[in-house]
Structure formats: structure tokens, C-alpha cells
ZADRENDREN-761985 format. One line per field, with one value per atom (N, C-alpha, C): residue number from 1; residue in three letters; chain; x, y, z. Coordinates in Angstrom, 1 decimal, decimal comma, always signed. Layout:
<sites>
nr: (NUM; ...)
rest: (Ala; ...)
kette: (A; ...)
u: (X; ...)
v: (Y; ...)
w: (Z; ...)
</sites>
This chain:
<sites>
nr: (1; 1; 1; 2; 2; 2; 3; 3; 3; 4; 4; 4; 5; 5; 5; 6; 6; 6; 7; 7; 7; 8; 8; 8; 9; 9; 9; 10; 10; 10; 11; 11; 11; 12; 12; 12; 13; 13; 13; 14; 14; 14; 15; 15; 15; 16; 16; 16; 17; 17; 17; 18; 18; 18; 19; 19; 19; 20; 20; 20; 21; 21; 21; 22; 22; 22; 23; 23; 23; 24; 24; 24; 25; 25; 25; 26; 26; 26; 27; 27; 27; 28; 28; 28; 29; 29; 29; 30; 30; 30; 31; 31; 31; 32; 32; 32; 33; 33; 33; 34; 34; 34; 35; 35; 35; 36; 36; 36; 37; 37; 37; 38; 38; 38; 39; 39; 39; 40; 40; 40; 41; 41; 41; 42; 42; 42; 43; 43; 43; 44; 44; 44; 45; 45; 45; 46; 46; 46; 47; 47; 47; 48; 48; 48; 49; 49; 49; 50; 50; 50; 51; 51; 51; 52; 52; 52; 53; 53; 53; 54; 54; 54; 55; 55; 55; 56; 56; 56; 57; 57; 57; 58; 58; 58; 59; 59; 59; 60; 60; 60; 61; 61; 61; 62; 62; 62; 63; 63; 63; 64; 64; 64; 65; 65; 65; 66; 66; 66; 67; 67; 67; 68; 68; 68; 69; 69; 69; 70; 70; 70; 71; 71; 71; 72; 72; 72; 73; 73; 73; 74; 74; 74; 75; 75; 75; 76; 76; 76; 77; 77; 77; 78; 78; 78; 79; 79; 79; 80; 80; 80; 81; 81; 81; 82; 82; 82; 83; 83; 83; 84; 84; 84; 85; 85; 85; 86; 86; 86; 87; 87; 87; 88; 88; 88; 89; 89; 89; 90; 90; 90; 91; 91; 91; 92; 92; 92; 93; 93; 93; 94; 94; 94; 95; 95; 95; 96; 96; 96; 97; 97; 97; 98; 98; 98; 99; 99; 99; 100; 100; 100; 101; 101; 101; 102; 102; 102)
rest: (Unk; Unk; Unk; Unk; Unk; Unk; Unk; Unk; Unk; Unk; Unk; Unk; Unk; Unk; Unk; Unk; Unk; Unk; Unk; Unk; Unk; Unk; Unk; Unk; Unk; Unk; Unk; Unk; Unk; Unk; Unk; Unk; Unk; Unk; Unk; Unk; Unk; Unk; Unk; Unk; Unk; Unk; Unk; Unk; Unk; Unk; Unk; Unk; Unk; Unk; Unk; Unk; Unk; Unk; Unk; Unk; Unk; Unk; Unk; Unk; Unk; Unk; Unk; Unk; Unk; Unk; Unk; Unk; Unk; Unk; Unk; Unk; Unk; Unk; Unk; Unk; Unk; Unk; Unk; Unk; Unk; Unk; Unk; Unk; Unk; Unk; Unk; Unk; Unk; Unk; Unk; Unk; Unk; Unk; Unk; Unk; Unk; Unk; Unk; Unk; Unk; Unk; Unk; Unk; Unk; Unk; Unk; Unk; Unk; Unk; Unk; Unk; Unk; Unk; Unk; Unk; Unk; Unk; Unk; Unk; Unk; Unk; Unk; Unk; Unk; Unk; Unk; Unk; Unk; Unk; Unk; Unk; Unk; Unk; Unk; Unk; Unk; Unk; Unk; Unk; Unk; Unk; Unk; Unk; Unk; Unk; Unk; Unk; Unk; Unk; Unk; Unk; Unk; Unk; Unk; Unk; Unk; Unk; Unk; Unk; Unk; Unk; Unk; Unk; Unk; Unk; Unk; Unk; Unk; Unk; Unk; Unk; Unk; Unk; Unk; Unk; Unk; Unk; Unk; Unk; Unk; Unk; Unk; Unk; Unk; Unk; Unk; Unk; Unk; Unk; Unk; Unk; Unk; Unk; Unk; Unk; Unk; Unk; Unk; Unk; Unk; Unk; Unk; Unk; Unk; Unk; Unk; Unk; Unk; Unk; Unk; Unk; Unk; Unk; Unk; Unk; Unk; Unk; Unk; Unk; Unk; Unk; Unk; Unk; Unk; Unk; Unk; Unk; Unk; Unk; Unk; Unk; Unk; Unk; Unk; Unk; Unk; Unk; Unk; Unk; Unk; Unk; Unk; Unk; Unk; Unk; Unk; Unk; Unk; Unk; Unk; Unk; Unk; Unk; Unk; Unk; Unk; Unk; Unk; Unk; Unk; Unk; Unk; Unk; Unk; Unk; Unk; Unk; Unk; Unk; Unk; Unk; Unk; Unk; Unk; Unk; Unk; Unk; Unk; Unk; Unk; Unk; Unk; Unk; Unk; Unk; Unk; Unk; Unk; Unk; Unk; Unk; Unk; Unk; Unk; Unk; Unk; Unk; Unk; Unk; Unk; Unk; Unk; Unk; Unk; Unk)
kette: (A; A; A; A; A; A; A; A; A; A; A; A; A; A; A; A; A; A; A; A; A; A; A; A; A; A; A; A; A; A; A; A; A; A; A; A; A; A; A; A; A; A; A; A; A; A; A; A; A; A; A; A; A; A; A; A; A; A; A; A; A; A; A; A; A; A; A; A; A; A; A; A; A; A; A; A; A; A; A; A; A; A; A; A; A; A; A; A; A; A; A; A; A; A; A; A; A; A; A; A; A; A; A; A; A; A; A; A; A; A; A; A; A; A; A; A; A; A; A; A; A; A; A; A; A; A; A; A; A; A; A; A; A; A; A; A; A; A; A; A; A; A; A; A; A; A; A; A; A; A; A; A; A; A; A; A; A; A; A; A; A; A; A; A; A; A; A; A; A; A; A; A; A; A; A; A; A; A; A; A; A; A; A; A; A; A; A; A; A; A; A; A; A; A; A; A; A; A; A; A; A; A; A; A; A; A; A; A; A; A; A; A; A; A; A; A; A; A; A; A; A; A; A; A; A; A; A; A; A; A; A; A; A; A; A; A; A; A; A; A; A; A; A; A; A; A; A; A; A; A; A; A; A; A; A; A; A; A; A; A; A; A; A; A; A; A; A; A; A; A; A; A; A; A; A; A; A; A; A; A; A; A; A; A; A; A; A; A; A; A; A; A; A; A; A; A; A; A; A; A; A; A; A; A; A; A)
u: (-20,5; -20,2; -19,2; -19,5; -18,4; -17,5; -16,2; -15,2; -14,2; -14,0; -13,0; -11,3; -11,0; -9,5; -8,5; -7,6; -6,5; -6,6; -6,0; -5,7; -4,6; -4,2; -2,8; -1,7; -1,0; +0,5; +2,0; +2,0; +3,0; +3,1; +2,2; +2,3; +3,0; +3,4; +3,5; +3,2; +3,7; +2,9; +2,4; +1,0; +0,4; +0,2; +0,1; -0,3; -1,5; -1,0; -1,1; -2,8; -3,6; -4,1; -3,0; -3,3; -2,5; -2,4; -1,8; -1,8; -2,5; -3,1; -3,9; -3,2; -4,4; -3,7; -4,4; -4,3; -5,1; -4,6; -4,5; -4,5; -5,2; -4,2; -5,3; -5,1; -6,6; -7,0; -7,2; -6,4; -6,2; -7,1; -7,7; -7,9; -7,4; -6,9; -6,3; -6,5; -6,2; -6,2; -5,5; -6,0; -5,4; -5,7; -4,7; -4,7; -5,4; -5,4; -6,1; -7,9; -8,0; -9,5; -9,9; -9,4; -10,1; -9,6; -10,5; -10,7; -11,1; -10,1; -10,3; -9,6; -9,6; -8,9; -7,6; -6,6; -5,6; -5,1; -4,7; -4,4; -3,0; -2,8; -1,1; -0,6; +0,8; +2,0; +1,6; +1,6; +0,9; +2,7; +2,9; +4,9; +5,1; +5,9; +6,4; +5,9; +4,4; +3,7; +3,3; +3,2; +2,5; +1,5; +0,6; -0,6; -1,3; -1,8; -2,9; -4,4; -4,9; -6,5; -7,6; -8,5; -9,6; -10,5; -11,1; -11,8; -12,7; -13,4; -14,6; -14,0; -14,4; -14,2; -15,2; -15,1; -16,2; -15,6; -14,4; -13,4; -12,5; -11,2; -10,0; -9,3; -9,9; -9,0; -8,8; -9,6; -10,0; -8,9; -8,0; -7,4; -6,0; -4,8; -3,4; -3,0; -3,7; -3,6; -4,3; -5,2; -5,8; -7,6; -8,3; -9,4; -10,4; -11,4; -12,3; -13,9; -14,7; -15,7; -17,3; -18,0; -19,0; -20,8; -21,8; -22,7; -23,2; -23,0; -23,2; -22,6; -22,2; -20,9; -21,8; -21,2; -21,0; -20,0; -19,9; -18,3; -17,3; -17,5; -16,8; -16,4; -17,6; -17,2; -18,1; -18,4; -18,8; -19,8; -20,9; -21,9; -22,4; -22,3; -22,9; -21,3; -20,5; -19,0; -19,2; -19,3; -19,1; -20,3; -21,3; -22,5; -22,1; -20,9; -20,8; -19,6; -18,8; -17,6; -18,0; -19,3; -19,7; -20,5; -20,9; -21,7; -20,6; -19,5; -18,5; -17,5; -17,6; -16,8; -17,8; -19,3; -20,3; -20,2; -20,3; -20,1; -19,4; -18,1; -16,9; -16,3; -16,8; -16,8; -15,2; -14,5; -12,8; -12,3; -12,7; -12,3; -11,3; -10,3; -9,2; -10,1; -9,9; -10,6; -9,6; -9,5; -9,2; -9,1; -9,1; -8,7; -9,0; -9,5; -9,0; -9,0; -8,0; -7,9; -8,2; -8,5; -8,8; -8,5; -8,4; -7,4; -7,4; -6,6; -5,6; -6,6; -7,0; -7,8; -6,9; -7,0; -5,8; -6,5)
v: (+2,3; +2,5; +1,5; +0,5; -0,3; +0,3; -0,6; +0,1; -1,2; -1,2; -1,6; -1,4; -2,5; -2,5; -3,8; -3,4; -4,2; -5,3; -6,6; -7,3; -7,3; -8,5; -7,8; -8,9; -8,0; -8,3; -8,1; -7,8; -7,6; -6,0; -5,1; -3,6; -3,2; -4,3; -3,8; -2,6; -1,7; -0,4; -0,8; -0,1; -0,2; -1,6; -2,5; -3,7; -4,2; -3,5; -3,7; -3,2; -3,7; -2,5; -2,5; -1,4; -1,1; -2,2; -2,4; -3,2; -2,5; -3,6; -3,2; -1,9; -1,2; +0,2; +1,1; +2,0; +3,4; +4,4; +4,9; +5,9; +7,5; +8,0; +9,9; +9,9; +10,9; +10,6; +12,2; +13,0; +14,9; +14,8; +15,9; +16,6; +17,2; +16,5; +17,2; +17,5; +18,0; +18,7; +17,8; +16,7; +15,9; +16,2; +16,2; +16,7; +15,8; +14,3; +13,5; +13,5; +13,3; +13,2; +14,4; +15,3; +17,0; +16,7; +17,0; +17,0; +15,4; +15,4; +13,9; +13,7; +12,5; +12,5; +11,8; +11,7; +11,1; +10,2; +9,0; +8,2; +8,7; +9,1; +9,6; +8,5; +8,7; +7,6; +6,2; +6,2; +4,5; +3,6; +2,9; +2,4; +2,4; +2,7; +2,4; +3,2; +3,4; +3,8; +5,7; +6,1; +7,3; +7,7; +8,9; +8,9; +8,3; +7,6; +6,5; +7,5; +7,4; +8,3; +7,6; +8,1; +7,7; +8,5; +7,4; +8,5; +7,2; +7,9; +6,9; +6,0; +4,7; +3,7; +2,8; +1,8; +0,7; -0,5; -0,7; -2,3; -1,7; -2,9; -2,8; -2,4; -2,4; -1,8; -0,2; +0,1; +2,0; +2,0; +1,2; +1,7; +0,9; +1,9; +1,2; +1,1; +0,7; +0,6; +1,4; +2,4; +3,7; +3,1; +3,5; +3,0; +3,5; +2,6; +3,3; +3,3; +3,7; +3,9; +3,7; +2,6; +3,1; +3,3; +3,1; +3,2; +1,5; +0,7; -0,9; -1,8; -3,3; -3,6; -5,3; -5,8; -7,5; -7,9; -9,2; -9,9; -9,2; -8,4; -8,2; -6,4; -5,4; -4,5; -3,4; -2,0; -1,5; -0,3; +0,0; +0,4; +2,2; +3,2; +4,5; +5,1; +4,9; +5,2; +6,8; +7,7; +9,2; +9,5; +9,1; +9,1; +9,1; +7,8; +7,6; +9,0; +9,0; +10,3; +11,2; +11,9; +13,1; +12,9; +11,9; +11,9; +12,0; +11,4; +11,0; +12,6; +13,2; +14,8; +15,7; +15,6; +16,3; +16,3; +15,0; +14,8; +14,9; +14,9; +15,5; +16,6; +17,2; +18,3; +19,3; +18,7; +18,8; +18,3; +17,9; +17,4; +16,3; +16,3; +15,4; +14,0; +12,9; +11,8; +10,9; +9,9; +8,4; +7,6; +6,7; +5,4; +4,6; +3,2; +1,9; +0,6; +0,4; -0,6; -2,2; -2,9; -3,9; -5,5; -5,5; -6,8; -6,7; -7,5; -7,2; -8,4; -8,3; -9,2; -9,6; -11,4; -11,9; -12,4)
w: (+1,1; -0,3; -0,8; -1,5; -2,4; -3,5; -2,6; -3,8; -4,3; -4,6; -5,8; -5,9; -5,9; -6,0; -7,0; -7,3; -7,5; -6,8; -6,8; -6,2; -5,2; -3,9; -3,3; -4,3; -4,6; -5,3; -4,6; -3,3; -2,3; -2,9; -2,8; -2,7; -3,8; -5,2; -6,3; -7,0; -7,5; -8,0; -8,9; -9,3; -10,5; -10,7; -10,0; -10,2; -9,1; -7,8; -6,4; -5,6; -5,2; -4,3; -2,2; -2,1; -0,9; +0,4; +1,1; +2,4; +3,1; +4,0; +5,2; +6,3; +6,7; +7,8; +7,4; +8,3; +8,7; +7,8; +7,0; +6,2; +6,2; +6,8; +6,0; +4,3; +4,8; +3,1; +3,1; +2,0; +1,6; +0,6; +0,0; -0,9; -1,6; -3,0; -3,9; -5,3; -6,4; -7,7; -8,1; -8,9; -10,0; -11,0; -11,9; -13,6; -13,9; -14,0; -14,9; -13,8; -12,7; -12,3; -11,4; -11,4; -11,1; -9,5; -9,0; -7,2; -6,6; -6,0; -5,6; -4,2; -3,7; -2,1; -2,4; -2,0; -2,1; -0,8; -1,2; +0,1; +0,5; +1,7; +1,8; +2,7; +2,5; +3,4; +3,0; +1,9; +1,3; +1,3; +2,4; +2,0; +0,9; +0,0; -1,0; -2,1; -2,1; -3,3; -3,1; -3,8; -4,1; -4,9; -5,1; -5,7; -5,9; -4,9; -4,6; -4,4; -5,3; -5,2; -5,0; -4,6; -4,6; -5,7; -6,6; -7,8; -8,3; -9,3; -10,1; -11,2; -11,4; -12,0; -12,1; -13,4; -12,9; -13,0; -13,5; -13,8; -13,3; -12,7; -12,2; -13,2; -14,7; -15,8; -15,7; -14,7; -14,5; -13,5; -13,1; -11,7; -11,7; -11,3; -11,1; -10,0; -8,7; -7,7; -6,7; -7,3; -7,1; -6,2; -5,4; -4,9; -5,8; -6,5; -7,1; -6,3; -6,4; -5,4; -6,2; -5,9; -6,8; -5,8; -6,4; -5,7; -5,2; -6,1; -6,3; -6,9; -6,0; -7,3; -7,4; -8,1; -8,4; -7,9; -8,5; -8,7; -9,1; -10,3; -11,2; -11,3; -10,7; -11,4; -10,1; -10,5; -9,6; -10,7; -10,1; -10,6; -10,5; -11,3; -10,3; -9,4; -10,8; -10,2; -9,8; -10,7; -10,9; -9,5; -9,8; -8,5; -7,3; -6,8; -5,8; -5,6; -6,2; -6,0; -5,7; -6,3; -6,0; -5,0; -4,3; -3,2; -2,2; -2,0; -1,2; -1,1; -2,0; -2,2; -1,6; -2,0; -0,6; +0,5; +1,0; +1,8; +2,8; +2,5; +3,4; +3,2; +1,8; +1,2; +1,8; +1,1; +1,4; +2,7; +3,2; +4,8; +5,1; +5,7; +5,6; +6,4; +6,2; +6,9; +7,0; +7,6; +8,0; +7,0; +6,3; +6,0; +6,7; +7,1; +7,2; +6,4; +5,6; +4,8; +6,2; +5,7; +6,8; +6,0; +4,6; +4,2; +2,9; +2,4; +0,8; +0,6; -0,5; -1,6; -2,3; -2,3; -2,9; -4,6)
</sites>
């Protein structure tokens, strides 16, 4: 599943996507995108989610997830979330970020 991020900015908030590393990923109730997973123990940063987007304009540092991307953008956002929320269907999971896009 392609996803979409920020660029690396040295772990800037809201500018940033995260540094490389293993991450658990919760289940949580966000006011702005309902049920979503959240990245936890991100250094520095907090409420890092994973939710639907299609431009890095959809995201402050947050992973967005789609079904198909380009260069530019990511395609079958909401599609891919709800396939990815069946699928693990609340279940705490892993992370591995594996390199910061400069």
C-alpha cells in the first residue's frame, strides 16, 4: 500500500515526515479523522496518524495511505484506510519507517 509523506526536515513538526525506526502503531478516536492508528513514541513529535489523503497538503507530518500514487500524489485514499482498518481491524501493529525522503 503506498503512502505518502512530508518530506525529512530534521523531525520538524508539522513540516516533517518522521525519522527512520520501528514504531507501534494504536488505535485511536480522533476528532478530526474518526478511527485511525496513531504512530506512538515518534522523538519529539506527537499525534502522528495514519489516515486518508491525496497531497502532502492533506498532511502535517501525519502518514497518509492511498490505493495508487504518482510522483506527486496518492490515489483511492479513503479506500485504502478502510481496507487497512479491516484489516487489522483494531489491532496494535509495528511500524518500520526505513528512510526519510529528502
Amino acid at each position: 500500500m503506498p503512502t505518502l509523506e512530508l518530506p525529512w526536515k530534521d523531525n520538524q513538526r508539522q513540516i516533517s515526515c518522521i525519522p527512520p525506526a520501528i514504531y507501534q502503531c494504536n488505535i485511536v478516536n480522533s476528532p478530526k479523522f474518526g478511527r485511525v492508528y496513531q504512530v506512538k513514541d515518534v522523538p519529539n513529535r506527537s499525534h502522528i496518524l495514519i489516515h486518508a489523503g491525496n497531497w502532502t497538503k492533506d498532511t502535517q507530518g501525519c502518514i497518509l495511505v492511498g490505493m495508487s500514487n504518482n510522483d506527486t500524489q496518492l490515489f483511492e485514499s479513503r479506500k485504502a484506510l478502510n481496507l487497512l482498518m479491516n484489516e487489522l481491524n483494531g489491532q496494535s501493529f509495528k511500524l518500520e519507517v526505513i528512510e526519510a525522503y529528502e
